[in-house]
VEXDREN-2710 file (C-alpha; in Angstrom, 1 decimal):
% VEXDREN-2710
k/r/px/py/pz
1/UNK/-82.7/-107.0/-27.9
2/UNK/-82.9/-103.8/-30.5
3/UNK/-85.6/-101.0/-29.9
4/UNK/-86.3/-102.2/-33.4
5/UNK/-87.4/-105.6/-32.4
6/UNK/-89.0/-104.8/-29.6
7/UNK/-92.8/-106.1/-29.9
8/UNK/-96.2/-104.5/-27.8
9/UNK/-96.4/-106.3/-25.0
10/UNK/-94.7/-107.0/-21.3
11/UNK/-91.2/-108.0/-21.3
12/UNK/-90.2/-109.9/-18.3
13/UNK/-86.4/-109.3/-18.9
14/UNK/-83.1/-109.9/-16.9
15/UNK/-84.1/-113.6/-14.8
16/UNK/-81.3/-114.7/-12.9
17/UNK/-80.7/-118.1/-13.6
18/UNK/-79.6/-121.1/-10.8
19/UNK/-79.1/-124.6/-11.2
20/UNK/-80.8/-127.1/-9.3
21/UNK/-79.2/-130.6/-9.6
22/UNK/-79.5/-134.1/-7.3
23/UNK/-76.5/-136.4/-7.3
24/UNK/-77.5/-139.8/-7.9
25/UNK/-75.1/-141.7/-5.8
26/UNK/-75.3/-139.4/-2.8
27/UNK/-76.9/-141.6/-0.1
28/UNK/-74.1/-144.3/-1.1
29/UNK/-71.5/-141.8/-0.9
30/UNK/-72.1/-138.8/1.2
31/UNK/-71.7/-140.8/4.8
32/UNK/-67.8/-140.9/3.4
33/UNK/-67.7/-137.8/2.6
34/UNK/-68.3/-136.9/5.6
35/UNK/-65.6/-138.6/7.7
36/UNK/-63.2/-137.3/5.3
37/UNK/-64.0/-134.0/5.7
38/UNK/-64.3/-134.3/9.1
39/UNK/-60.8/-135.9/9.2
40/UNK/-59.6/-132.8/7.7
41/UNK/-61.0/-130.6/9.7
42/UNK/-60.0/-132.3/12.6
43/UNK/-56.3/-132.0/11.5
44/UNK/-56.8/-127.9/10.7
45/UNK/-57.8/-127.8/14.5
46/UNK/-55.0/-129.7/15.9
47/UNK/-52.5/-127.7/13.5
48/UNK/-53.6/-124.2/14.6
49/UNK/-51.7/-122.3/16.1
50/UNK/-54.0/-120.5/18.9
51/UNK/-56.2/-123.3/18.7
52/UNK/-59.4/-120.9/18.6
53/UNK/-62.0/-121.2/16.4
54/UNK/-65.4/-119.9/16.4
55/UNK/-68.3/-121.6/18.0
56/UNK/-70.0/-124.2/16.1
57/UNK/-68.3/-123.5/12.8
58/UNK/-65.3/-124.0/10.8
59/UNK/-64.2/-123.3/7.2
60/UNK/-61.6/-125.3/5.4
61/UNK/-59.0/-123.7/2.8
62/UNK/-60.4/-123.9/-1.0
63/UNK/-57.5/-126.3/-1.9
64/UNK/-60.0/-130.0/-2.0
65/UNK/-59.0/-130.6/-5.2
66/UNK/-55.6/-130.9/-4.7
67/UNK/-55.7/-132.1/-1.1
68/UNK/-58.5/-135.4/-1.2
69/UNK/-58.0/-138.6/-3.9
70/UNK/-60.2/-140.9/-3.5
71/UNK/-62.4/-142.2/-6.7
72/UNK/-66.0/-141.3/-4.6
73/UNK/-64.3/-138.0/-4.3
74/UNK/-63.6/-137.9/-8.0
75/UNK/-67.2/-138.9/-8.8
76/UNK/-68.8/-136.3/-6.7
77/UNK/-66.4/-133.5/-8.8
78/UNK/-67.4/-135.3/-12.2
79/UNK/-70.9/-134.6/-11.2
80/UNK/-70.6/-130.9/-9.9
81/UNK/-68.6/-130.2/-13.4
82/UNK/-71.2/-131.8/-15.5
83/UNK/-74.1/-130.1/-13.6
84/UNK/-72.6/-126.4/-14.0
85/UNK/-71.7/-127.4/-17.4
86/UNK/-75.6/-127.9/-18.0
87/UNK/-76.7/-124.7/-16.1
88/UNK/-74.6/-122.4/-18.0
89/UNK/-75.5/-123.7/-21.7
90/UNK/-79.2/-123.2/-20.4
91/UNK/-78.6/-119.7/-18.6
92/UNK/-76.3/-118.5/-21.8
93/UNK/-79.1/-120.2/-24.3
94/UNK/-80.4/-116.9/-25.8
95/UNK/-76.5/-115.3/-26.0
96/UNK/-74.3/-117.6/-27.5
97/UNK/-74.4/-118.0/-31.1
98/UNK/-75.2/-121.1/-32.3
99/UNK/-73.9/-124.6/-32.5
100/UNK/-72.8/-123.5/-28.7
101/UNK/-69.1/-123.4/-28.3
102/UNK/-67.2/-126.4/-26.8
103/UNK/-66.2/-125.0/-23.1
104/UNK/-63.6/-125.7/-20.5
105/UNK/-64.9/-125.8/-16.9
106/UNK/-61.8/-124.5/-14.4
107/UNK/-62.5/-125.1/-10.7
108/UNK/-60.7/-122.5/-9.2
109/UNK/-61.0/-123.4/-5.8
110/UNK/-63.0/-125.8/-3.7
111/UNK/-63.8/-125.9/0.4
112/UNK/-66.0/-127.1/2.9
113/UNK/-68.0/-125.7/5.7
114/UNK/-68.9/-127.3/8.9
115/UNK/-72.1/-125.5/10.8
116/UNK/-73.7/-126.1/14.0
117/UNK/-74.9/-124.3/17.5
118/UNK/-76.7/-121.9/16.0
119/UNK/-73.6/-120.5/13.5
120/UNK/-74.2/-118.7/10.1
121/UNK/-72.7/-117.3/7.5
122/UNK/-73.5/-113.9/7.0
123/UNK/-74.4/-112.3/2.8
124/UNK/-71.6/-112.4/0.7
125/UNK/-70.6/-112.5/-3.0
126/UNK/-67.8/-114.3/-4.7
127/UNK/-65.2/-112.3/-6.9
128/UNK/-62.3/-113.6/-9.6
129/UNK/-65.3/-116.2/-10.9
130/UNK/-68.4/-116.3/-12.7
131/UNK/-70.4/-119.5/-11.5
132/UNK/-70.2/-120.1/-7.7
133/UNK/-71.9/-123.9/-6.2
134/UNK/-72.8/-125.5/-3.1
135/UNK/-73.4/-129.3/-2.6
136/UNK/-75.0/-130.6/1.1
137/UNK/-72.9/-133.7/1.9
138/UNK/-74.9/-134.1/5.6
139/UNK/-77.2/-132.1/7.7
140/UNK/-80.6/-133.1/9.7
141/UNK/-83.7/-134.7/8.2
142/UNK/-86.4/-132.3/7.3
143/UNK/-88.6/-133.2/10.2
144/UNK/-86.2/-132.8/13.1
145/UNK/-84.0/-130.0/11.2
146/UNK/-87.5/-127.8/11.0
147/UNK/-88.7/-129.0/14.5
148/UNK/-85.8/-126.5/15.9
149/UNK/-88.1/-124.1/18.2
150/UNK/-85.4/-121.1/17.7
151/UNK/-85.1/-121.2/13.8
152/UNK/-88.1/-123.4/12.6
153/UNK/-88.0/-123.7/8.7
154/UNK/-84.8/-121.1/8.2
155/UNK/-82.8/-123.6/10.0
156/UNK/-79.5/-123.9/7.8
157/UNK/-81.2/-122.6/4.9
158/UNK/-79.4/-121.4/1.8
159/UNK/-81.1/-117.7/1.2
160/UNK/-80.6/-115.8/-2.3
161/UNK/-81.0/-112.1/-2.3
162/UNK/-82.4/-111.6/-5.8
163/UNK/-81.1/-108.4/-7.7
164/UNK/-84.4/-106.7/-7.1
165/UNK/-83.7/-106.7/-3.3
166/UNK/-81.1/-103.3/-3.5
167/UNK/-84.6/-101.8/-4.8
168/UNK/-87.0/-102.4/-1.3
169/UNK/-84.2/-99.8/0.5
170/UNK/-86.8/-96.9/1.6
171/UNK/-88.6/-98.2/-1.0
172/UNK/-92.3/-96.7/-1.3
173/UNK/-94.5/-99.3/-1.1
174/UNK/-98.2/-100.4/-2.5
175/UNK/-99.7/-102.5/-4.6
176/UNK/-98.0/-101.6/-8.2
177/UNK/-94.8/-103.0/-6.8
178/UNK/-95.7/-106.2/-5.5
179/UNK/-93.6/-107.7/-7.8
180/UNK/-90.4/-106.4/-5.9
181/UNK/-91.1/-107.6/-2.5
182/UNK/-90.4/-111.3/-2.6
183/UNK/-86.8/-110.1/-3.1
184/UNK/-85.6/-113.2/-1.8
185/UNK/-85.8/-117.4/-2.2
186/UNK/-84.7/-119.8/0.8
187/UNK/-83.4/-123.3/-0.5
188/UNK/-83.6/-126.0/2.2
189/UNK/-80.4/-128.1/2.6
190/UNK/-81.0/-132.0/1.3
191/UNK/-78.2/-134.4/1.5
192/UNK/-77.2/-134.7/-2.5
193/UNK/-78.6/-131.5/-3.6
194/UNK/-76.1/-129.0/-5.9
195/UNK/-77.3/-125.8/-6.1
196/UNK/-75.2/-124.1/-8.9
197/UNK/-75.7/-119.8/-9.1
198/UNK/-74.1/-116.5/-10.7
199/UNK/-70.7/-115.6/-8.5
200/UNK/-72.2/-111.9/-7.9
201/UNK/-75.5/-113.5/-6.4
202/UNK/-75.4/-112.4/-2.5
203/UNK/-76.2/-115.1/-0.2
204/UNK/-75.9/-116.4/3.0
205/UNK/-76.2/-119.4/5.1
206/UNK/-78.6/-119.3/7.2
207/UNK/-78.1/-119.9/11.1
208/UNK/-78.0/-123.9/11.9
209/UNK/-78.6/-125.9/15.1
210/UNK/-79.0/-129.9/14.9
211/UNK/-77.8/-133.2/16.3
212/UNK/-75.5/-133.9/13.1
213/UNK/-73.6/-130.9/11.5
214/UNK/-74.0/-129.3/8.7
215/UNK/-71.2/-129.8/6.2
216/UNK/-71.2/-128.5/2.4
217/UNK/-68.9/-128.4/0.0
218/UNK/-68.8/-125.0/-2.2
219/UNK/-67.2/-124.3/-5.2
220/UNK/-65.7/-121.2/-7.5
221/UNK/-65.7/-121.8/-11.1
222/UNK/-65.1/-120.2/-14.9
223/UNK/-66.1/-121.2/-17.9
224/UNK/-64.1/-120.3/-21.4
225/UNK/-64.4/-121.3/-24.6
226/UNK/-61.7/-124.5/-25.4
227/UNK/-60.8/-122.5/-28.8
228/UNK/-59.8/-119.4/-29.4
229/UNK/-61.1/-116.4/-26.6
230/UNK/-63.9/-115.6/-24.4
231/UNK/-65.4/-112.4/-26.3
232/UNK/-68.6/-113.1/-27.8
233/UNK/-68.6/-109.6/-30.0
234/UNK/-65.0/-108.8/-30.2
235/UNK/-63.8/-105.1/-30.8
236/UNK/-65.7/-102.4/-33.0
237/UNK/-63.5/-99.4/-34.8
238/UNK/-64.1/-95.9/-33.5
END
């Protein structure tokens, strides 16, 4: 926006855009998802050298795509490519110029995470991309999974630090900036939910204790435009 088209008035500018989408065929699928993956991570155990893994958790290597074939597998990729295909023509709406370009969606890298016995994942970022995912294949119901007298209704949460949250840092504090102290959002895992966000978004799984683990499926991704290249101004002369 110009100074020169800037109207009187409050301007609520910079939102950070996130994708919330629910995969129809999860309940039919997930339960198979979840023997595969546990199948692999059974076999990353075995083939460990020390054989020593932390407590409660375990990470696989971002190599899915290339590693698991079956069709329900396919499916559930179909769905995560068409739902971050949606977010970013909404969250690019306003910068694109119009008709919106025709994209390509590259994966560049796909893993699981198992959880349980009070592990976590402490706040990170995720570099070389610009739209990051993760997808709950299993975890708890909501009654039992908040009925947890440790963690209550954080248990294995999905908590977003928003970009306002570097501001509270010996922050003074009164009533004129209320609007910067619900810095962050917690999303509660559910089997069959994708929630699609900017790479440079810190976040953090929560700490997670249950009778069934809690497995997800994360994703890296870029998005480019299928003709031509990626600059939306190109290069001005000095």
């Amino acid at each position: 926006m110009t100074a020169a088209a800037a109207e009187p008035g409050l301007l609520e500018l910079w939102p950070t855009p996130l994708g919330v989408h629910r995969w129809a065929r999860a309940e039919q699928v997930n339960p198979l998802l979840a023997r595969v993956l546990g199948s692999l991570r059974a076999v990353a155990q075995a083939q460990a050298a020390d054989g020593a893994a932390p407590a409660g958790f375990f990470a696989s290597d971002d190599d899915l795509l290339q590693r698991i074939r079956l069709p329900e597998w396919q499916d559930l990729v179909r769905f995560i490519v068409d739902s971050l295909h949606a977010t970013v023509l909404h969250a690019n709406r306003g910068a694109w110029p119009q008709p919106a370009p025709a994209l390509q969606v590259h994966l560049r890298g796909m893993w699981f995470q198992v959880a349980n016995q009070g592990a976590s994942h402490d706040v990170h970022t995720h570099g070389n991309c610009s739209w990051s995912g993760v997808y709950c294949v299993q975890v708890d119901e909501h009654a039992r999974r908040i009925a947890d007298p440790l963690f209550g209704e954080r248990n294995g949460v999905t908590r977003f630090y928003g970009p306002r949250f570097a501001q509270l840092g010996g922050a003074h504090v009164d009533l004129g900036n209320a609007y910067l102290q619900s810095a962050h959002v917690d999303f509660a895992p559910l089997p069959g939910q994708l929630i699609v966000f900017p790479s440079w978004l810190a976040h953090q799984a929560m700490a997670y204790r249950g009778e069934r683990d809690r497995i997800i499926v994360s994703f890296n991704a870029s998005v480019h435009a299928a003709h031509g290249g990626d600059q939306l101004h190109g290069y001005a002369a000095a």
